[in-house]
N, C-alpha and C positions, 0 to 999 in steps of 0.2 A: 504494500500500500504506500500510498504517496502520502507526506505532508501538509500539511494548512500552506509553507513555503512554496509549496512546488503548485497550490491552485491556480489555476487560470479559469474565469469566471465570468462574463460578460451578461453586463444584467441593464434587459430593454424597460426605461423607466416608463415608459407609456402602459403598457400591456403587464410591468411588474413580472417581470417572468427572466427565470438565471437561469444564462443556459452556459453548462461547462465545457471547456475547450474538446474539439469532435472533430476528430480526423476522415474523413470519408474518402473514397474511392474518386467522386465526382471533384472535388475541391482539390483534394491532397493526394494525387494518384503520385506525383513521385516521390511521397513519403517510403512509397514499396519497396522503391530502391534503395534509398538512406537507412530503411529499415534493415534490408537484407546487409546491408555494409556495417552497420552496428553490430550485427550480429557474426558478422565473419571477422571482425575485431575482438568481440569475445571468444570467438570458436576458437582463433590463432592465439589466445592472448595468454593463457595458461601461465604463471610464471611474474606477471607483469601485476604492478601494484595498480590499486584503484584508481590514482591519482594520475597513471601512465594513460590507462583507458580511456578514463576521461576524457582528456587530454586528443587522443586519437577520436575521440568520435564530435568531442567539439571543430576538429579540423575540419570534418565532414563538412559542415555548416559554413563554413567560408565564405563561400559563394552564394547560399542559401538563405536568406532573409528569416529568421525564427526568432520565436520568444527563448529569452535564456534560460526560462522556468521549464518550456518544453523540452532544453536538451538535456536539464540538469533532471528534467523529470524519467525520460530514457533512461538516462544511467541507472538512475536506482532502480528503475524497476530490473534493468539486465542485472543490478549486483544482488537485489532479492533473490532474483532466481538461478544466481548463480551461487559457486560453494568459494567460502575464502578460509585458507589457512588460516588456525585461531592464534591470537596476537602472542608475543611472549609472555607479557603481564610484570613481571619482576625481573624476570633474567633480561630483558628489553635497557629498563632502567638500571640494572647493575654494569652490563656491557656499555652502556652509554658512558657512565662513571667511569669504568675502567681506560678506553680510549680515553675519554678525555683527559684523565690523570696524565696516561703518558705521551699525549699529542703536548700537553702543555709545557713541556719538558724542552721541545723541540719550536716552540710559537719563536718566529712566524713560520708558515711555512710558506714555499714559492712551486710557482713551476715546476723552474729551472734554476738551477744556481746562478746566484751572482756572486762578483767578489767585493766588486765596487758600487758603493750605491747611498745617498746622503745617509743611511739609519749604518752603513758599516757591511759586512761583506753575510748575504743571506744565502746559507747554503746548506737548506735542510728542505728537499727538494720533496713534497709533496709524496711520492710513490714511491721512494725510498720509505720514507716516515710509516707508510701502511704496512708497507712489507716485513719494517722492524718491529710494528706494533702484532700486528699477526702471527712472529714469529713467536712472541715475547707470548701471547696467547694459546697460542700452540693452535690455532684455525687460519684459512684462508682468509683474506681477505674478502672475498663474494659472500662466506660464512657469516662473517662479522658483520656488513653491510645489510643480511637479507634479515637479520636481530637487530639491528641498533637501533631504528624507531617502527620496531614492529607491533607496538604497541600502540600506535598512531594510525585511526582507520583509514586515512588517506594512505598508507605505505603497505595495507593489509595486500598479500598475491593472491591473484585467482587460481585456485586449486581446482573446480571443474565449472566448464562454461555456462551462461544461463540453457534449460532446457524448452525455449520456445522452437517449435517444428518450424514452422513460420514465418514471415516477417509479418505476412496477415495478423499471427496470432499476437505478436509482441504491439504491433498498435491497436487490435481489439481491448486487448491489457489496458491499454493508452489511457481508451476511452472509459473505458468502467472506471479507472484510479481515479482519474477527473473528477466523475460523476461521485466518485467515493468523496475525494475532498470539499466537493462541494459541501456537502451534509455535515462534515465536522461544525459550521454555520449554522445548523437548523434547528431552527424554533420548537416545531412542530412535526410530526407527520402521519399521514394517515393511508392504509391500506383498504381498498375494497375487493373481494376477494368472491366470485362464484364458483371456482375450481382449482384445488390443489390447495384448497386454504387449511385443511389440517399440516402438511406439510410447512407451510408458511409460518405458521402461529407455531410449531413446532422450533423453526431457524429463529422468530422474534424469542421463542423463551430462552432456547439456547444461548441466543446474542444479550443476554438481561437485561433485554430493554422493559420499561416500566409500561404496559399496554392497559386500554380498557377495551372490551368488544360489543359492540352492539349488533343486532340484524335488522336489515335495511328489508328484507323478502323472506319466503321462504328456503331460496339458496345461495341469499347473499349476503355477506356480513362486513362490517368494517373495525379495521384493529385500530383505532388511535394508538398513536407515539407519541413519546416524549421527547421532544430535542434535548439534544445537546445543549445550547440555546436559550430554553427555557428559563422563566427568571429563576428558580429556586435550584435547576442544575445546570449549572451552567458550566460543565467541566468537560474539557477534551478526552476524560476517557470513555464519559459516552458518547461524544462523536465517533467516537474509535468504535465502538459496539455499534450505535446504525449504521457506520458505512459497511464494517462489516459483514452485515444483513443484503446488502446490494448484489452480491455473485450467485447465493444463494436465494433468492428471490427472482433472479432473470434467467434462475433452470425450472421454475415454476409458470405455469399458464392461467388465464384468467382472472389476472388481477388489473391493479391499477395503483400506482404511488403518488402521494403527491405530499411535497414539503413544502414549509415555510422558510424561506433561508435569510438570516440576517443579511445586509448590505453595509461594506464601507462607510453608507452613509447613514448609517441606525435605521433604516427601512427595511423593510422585507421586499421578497418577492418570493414566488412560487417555481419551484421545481417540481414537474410534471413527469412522469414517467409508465413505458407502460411494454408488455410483453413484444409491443411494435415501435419502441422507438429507435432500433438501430444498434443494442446494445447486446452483446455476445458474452456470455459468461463461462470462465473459464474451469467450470467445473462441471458435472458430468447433470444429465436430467436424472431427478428421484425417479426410482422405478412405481411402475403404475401399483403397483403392490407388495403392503408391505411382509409377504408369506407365500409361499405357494398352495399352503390351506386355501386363503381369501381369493388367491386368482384362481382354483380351482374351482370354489365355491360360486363364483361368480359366471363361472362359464355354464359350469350345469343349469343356475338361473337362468340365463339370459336377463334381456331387459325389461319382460315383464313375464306375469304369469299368475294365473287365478286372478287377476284382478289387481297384481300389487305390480308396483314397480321398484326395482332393483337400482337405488342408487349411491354410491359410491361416497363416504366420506360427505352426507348431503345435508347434515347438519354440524351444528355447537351447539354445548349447552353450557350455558354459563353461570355462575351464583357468584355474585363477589367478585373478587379475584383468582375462582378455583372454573375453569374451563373443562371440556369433557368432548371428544369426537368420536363418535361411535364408528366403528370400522364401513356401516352400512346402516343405507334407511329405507326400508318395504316402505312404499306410499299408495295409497287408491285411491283414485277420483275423485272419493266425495270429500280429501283432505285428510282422513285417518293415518297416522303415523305409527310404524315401531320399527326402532332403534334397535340394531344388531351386534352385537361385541363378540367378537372371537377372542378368547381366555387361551394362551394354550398353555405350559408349563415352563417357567423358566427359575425360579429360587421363590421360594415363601417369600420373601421379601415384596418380591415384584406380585403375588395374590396380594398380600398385605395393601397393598400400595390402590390394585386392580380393586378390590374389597372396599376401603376409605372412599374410595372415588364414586364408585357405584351408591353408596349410600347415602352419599349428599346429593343424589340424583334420585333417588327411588320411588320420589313424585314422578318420574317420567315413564313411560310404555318403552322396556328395555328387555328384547331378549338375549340372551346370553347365550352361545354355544361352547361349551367347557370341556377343555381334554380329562379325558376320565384316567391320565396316568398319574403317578405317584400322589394321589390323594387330594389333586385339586379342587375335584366335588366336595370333598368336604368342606374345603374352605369356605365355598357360594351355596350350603346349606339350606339357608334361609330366604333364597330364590328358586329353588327344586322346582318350583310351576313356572318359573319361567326360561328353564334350562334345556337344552337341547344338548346329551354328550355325543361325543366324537370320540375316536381315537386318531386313525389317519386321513380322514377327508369327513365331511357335515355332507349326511343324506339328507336329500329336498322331503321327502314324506314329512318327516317332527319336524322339520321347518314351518311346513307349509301347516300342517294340523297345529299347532299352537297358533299362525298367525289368523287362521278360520275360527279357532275359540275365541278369538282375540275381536274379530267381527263380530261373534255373536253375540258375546258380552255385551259388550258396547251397545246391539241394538236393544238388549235388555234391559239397560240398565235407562234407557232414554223414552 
């Protein structure tokens, strides 16, 4: 990740809208090549200190008109993703001591010898001087050199090159960091989510951001955020947590972002995003399920049947601050719901946890299908009516016959 230093930010006061620096194909197509050349700077560069690379890939830019934030932004992302030899720490600064002890000995040094010269005749000639210091050492000189401020990130060597396939990939990179930096600024933000939103609300708890959820429909919900920003947090380590959330949110479908971003000039504007605005995340998509029980499950359903429809992760249920997504949600026609959870066995701990959760829901129409191995039934007891066991796959029969009791109840009880 980049920096708040490395943001480029351009924000239109009319319309109040930040939009962060966005390298495209159509604007910036010979970035492709400056990119591939960064990167063949890294590939050869093995050996060479940060400060050397640098260095070579600022040259690049010569000729090239660019912000100095974009090229100092490059680097770092090639030195994130690349591997550097870890610094000396003590022996850095002990060596540092030691030459200097004995360079002092010998001050000034020169080139070349002189004899004659206003200060009197200087003849302690540079590479002599190393060569006795090295000896005096018992290491080469390149030895002594590749330690004496190896504790200085600038002099840190690259020991293996960034791993972008790419050049596409290292400014796709580009663009998301941007967009990352931007949000270290944000006020506010808020998520709307029809699809994929257990996953999502999954990446916000992970990232600790402080959320509230509301639902806007039947299968749409919104997560309020808390900026970074905000007057009561106003602290860069959770900027660092929402941006975080940005990779992992653009391998997710059917949402929509939208922030509040402080401005330079104590204004806000909005930052708008959304699964189409151009933005590649460098991380893999969630798989559409999370078991091969549930995608089993799911296929022997189909998308409807009896009357119910089979849909996927199609609620929340919320109380406070404790959230709840049911693996699945049977729906019919006339609005009738029930909530599906697959239990399967993984440590007492994790029933315990599955238990707690379930019971601060138990006002809800929830059925439950529970692996009947090492004693899990026991645990969910005191739901026996609304339990369906399995061992290696959930038969549609005790599905389908609890969800028809489940019907006729309901007209009885009305």
């Amino acid at each position: 990740m980049l920096t708040s230093e490395h943001a480029i930010v351009d924000y239109d006061f009319r319309s109040r809208v930040a939009k962060p620096d966005r390298l495209t194909r159509m604007n910036h197509g010979r970035y492709v090549d400056l990119a591939e050349k960064m990167l063949i700077i890294y590939r050869d560069g093995a050996g060479l200190t940060r400060r050397e690379l640098h260095r070579r890939v600022e040259y690049l830019f010569d000729d090239e008109p660019c912000n100095t934030r974009r090229i100092s932004s490059f680097c770092k992302l090639l030195d994130d993703a690349g591997e550097y030899y870890p610094d000396g720490g003590q022996k850095a600064a002990r060596m540092r001591l030691k030459v200097f002890r004995l360079a002092a000995k010998k001050h000034p040094l020169v080139e070349r010898k002189q004899t004659e010269t206003l200060f009197g005749a200087l003849e302690n000639e540079e590479s002599v001087v190393k060569q006795e210091i090295a000896d005096d050492l018992g290491l080469s000189w390149q030895e002594i050199d590749d330690l004496l401020y190896a504790d200085v990130i600038s002099f840190h060597r690259l020991k293996t090159p960034p791993n972008y396939a790419t050049a596409a990939d290292l400014l796709s990179h580009y663009n998301v960091a941007q967009t990352q930096a931007a949000l270290y600024k944000a006020q506010s933000a808020a998520i709307t989510a029809d699809d994929d939103f257990k996953t999502i609300l999954r990446h916000v708890k992970l990232c600790g951001l402080l959320h509230e959820i509301s639902r806007l429909d039947s299968s749409t919900y919104r997560i309020q955020l808390d900026g970074p920003a905000s007057i009561l947090r106003n602290t860069a380590r959770y900027g660092v947590r929402l941006a975080k959330l940005l990779p992992a949110l653009l391998t997710c479908v059917g949402w929509t972002f939208t922030a509040n971003v402080k401005t330079p000039w104590k204004t806000t504007a909005r930052l708008d995003l959304s699964p189409n605005s151009g933005l590649r995340s460098h991380l893999n998509a969630p798989p559409a399920f999370d078991s091969s029980i549930e995608e089993s499950f799911a296929e022997k359903f189909g998308e409807e049947r009896d009357g119910w429809k089979l849909i996927r992760e199609g609620a929340i249920l919320h109380k406070h601050q404790k959230t709840f997504v049911p693996d699945f949600v049977f729906r019919r026609v006339d609005g009738q719901e029930m909530f599906f959870e697959i239990v399967g066995f993984w440590t007492p701990e994790y029933l315990k946890a599955k238990l707690d959760t379930l019971k601060i829901f138990s006002n809800r129409n929830i059925l439950l299908a529970v692996c009947e191995n090492e004693g899990a039934l026991e645990v969910f007891k005191e739901w026996t009516d609304n339990i369906v066991p399995y061992k290696t796959g959930i038969k549609l029969a005790p599905v389908l016959e609890k969800l028809n009791s489940f019907v006729m109840s309901s007209a009885e009880s009305r």
